[in-house]
N, C-alpha and C positions, 0 to 999 in steps of 0.2 A: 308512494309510488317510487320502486326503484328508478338512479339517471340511470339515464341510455348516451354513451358518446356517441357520437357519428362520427363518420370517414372525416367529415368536412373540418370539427372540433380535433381531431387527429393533424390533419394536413395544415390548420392555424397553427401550431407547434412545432411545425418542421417535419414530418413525416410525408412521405413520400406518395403517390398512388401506384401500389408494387406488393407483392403478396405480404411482405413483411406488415402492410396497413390493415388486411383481413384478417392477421393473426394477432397483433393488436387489438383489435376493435372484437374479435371472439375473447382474451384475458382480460381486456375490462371492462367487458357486460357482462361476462360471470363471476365475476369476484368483487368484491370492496365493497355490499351495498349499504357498508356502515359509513360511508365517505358521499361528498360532494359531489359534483362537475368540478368545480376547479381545485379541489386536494386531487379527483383521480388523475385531470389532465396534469397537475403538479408533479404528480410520481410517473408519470409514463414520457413526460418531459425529461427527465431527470434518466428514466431508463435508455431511451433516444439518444442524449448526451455521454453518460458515463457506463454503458453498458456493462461494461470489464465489475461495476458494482456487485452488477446481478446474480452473479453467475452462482452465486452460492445459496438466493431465494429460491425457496419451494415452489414458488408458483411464478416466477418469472424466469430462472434460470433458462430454459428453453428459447424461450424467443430471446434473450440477452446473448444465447449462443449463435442462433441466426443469423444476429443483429452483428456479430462481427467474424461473420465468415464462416461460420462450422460447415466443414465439409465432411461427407461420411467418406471414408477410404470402401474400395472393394473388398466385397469379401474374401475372393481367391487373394492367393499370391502372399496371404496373411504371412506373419511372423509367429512361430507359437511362442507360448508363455511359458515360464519355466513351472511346474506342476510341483517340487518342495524346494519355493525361496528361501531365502533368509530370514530367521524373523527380523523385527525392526524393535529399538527400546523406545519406549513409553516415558512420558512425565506427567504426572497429573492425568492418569485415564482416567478417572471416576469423573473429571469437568470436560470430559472430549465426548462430542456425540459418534453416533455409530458411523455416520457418514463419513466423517476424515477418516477413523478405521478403515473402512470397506475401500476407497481410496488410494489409501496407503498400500495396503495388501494389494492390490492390480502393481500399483509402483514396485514393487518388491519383489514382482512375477517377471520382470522387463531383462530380458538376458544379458544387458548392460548394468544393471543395477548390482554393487557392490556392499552397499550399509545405508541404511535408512534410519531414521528416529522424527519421533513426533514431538513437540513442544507442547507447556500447558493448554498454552493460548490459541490452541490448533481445532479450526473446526472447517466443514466442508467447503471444498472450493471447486475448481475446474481443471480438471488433470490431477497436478497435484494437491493436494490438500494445503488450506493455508496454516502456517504454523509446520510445514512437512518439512524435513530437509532428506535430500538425497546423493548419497555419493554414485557416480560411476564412471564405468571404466573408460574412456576416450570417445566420450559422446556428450553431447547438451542438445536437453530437452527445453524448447522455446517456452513450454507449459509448463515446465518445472523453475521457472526462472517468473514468469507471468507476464502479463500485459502491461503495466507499467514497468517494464523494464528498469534498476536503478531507486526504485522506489527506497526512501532511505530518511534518516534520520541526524538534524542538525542542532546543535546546542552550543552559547555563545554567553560563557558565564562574565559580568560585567561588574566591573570596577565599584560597586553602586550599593547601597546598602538596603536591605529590605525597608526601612524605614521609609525610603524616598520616595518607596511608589507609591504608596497610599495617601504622601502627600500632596503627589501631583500625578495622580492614576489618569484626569482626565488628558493631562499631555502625554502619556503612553498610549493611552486610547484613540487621541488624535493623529499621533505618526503611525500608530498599527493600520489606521483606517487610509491614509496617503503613501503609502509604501508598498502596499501587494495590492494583488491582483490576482481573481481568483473566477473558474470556473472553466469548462469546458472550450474550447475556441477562442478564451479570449487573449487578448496578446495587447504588445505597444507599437505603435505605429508612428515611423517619421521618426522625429527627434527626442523624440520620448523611448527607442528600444535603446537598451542595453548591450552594452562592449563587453568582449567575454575575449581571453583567448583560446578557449572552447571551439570558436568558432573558424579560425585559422589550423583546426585540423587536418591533415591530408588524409583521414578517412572519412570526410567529407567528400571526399570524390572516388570512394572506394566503387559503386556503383552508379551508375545512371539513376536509379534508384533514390538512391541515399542521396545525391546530390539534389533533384527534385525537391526533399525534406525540408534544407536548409534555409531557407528563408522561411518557416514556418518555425523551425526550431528560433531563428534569431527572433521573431517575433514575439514568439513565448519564453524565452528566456528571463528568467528572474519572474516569473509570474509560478503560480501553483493550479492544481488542478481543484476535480470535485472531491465528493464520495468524503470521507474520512480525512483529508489531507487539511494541514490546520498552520497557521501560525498565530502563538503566541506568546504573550511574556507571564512569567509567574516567579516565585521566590523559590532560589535553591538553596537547600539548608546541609551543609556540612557538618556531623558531629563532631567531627576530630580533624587536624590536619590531612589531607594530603599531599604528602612527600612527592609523589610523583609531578602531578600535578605543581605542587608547589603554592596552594591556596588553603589559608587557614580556619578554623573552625570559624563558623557562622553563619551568616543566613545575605545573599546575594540578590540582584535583583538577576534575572536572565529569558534568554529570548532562546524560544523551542518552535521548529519548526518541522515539518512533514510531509514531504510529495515528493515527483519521481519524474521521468520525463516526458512527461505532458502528450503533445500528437504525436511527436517523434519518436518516440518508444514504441508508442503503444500501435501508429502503424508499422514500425518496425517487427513487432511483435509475430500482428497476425498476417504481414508477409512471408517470414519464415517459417511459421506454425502451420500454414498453406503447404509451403513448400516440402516440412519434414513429414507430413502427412501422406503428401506423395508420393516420397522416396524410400518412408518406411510402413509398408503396410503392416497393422496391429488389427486384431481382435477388436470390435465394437467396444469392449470395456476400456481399452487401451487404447482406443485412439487420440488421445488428448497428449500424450504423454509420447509421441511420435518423435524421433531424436534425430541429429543432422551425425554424422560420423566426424572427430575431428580431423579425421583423414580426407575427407572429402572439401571441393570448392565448395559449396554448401555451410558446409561445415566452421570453413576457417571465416568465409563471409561476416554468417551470424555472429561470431565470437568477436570479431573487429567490430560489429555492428552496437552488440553488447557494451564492449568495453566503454564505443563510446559515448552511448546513451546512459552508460554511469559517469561518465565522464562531465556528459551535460545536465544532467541531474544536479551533480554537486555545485557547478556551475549556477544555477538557478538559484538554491541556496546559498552561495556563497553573497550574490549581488542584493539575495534579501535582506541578510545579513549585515553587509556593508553599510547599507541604505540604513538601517536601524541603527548601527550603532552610531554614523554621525550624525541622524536626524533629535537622539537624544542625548549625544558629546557624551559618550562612554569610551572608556578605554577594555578591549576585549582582555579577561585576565586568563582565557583561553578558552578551545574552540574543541570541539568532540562531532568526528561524526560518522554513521558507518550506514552500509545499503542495509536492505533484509529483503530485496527482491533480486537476487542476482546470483552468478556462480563464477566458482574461483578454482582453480587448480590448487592444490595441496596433498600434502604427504597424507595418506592416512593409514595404518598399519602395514608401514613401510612402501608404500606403493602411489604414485602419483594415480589423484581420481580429479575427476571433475566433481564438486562438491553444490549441488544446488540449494540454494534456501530460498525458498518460497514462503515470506512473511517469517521468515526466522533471523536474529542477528549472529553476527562472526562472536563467539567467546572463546576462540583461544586462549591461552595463557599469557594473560597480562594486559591481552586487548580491550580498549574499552568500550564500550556503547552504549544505547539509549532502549529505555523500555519505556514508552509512555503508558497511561493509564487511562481515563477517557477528559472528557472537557470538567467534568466534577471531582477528578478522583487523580492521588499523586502519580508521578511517571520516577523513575529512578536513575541514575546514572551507575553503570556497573563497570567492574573491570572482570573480566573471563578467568575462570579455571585451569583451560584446555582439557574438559574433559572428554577423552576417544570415546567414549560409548557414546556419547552425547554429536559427535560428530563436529565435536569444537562449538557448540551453538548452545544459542536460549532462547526464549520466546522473543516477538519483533512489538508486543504490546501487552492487553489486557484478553483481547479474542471476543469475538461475538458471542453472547450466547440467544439471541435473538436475531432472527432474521432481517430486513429490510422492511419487509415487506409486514410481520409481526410486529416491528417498533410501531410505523403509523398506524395497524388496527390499534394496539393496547396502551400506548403512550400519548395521553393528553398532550396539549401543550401547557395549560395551568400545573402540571402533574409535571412536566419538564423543567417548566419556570418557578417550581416551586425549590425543585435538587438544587438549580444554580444560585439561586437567595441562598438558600442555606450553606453552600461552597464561596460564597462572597467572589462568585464568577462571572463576568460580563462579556455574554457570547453576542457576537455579530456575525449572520448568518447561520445557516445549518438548519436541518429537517430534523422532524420527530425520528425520523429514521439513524441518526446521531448522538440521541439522547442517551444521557449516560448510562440509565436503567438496560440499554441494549447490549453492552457490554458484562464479561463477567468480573469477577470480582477481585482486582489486579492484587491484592494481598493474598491472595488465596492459591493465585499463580505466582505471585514471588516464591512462595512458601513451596511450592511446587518443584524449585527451582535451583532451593538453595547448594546443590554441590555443583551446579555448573558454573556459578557468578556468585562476585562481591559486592553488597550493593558499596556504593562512595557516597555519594550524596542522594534527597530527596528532593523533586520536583515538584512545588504545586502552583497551577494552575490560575492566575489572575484574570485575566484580559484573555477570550478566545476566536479568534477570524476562520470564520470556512464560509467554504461557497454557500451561496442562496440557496433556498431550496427552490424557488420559485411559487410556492403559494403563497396568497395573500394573508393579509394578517385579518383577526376578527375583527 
């Protein structure tokens, strides 16, 4: 006999009695009935919490749009689309589902919109496609930037020899477990939060608003979120010197991290995604992709707002970081780190744009950053091309090639725990929905890749931390 949740098994979990709980309670009693009571209550916990995950589930992305504000714009008063855009250059089309296309193309229709391109590791999202990057002309799109705001990438190569971890991996495992903190809401409290000067910013008081935020942002400062976002430590292998760098050939121990800024962002996010929604009415297919003018108070709000939800982002980072490397007396032999949810002003075929990437990283010429890979599989350190067609960018990871919601029907946990035996990986935390089988196949997207980035060194993966998923173990 298929479960049935009720309202009441709902409202145990933090949901609310509000249409959002009828709409719930209709996607799961008619889906999952190869699941539990407590796996479905597990995954709709989890959707409640990090909604911003869903948004690219076939069968949850709906109410994951609800769940954080979608408002439809009016039909009258629309904007039309431009009817022969630009096209956009492709990397790796044959591993991109049809979705990020169809996506892309609405992007590319937006009368602001200047150059687009897609990355390997690009598959459907909200607005803009994740893996999408977009140039244009004196406007930022809240949805083309996304929900975690700042969302980015930290790497902290350390004085330490690959040899030393495996002979004391349980004392890396022990400080990775007393040093973060992780999951939706949670924060430090008292004399436990975290000193940033992050936090002595004066656009901190840019709005009413924004000020409201900040004791939530000090709270979760130095802590990480859910969904995908990870810290850990694993061996970085150098073939050959790097000069720039100034670190020589061999194999390091190092600490990789991954998240973005936490409530702060992400209600900053769909504050402004509200508001551009408002101001510019688009077509149903386009309304996610709704821009603020950088001419407008609106406008320069969000861009201040931006800046410095990357600003605390790095910040979060930075303190976890810190915390690691004296809890295990390393000396940092240097420190890499760049967003892939954010937008930047730049020249681009001679002409100042607003450059968005949504899950993409910055490879300009000579820039460096991080590509990781999944909790099984290597992540790279690259230095950029600057290739223009490419829009100065490369992929921000490996890319989904399974949904959320397809990892927990098809992926065991025996069938999970069997990948990480075999990767000599020890994951704390984390849902079938993370398993590395759900990603695709990050050599495949290197190779994808190769005229925009160098790789410099390989990452692989030791010790991995993400949030709980919240169901119980067998």
């Amino acid at each position: 006999m298929k479960t049935k949740i009720t309202g009441t098994d709902l409202m145990s979990i933090g949901y609310k009695q509000n249409e959002i709980l009828g709409l719930v309670l209709k996607v799961a009693n008619s889906n999952y009935e190869e699941l539990n009571s407590d796996e479905i209550l597990a995954l709709f916990k989890k959707v409640l919490d990090y909604p911003e995950s869903f948004l690219d589930d076939e069968i949850l992305e709906n109410l994951a749009a609800k769940m954080i504000g979608a408002v439809n714009a009016p039909a009258d008063e629309t904007i039309a689309l431009n009817e022969n855009p630009n096209d956009y250059v492709v990397y790796g089309s044959q591993h991109i589902e049809q979705g990020a296309h169809n996506q892309m193309k609405v992007a590319m229709q937006l009368p602001v919109t200047v150059a687009g391109a897609l990355m390997p590791d690009a598959h459907q999202g909200y607005g803009l496609p994740i893996g999408g990057v977009l140039a244009t002309k004196n406007a930022i799109i809240p949805y083309g930037v996304g929900v975690d705001i700042g969302c980015r990438m930290a790497l902290s190569i350390y004085d330490i020899p690959a040899d030393h971890f495996e002979e004391n991996r349980s004392k890396y495992q022990r400080e990775l477990i007393a040093h973060t903190k992780f999951g939706a809401g949670h924060g430090f409290h008292g004399q436990h939060k975290a000193e940033h000067e992050v936090l002595d910013k004066s656009e901190f008081n840019m709005t009413p608003m924004v000020k409201q935020l900040k004791d939530k942002a000090w709270s979760q400062l130095g802590t990480s979120g859910g969904g995908n976002h990870f810290v850990e430590f694993g061996i970085l292998e150098f073939d050959e010197k790097d000069e720039i760098l100034g670190i020589e050939k061999g194999k390091y121990v190092a600490l990789l991290t991954h998240s973005g800024s936490r409530g702060f962002g992400a209600t900053l996010a769909g504050h402004y995604t509200k508001l551009a929604r408002q101001l510019t009415k688009l077509p149903a297919e386009a309304q996610n992709l709704a821009w603020l003018s950088l001419d407008s108070q609106e406008g320069q709000e969000y861009w201040m707002a931006m800046n410095l939800a990357g600003d605390y982002a790095s910040a979060c980072h930075q303190i976890i970081h810190d915390k690691m490397a004296k809890a295990i007396g390393a000396e940092v032999l240097a420190k890499i780190e760049n967003h892939h949810n954010f937008a930047w002003k730049e020249i681009w075929n001679g002409e100042e744009v607003i450059v968005h990437r949504k899950g993409a990283t910055p490879a300009g010429k000579g820039v460096m950053g991080i590509i990781p890979g999944s909790m099984a599989a290597p992540g790279f350190l690259v230095r950029g091309k600057g290739e223009e067609r490419a829009i100065n960018s490369a992929s921000h990871g490996a890319g989904r090639q399974m949904s959320r919601t397809q990892a927990v029907k098809s992926i065991t946990k025996n069938q999970m725990r069997e990948v990480l035996k075999d990767n000599n990986v020890t994951l704390i935390g984390a849902g079938r929905d993370e398993a590395p089988m759900a990603y695709k196949d990050i050599t495949v997207v290197m190779e994808s890749q190769k005229e925009l980035i160098d790789v410099v060194a390989k990452f692989t993966p030791k010790i991995v931390r993400m949030a709980d998923d919240g169901s119980r173990e067998d």
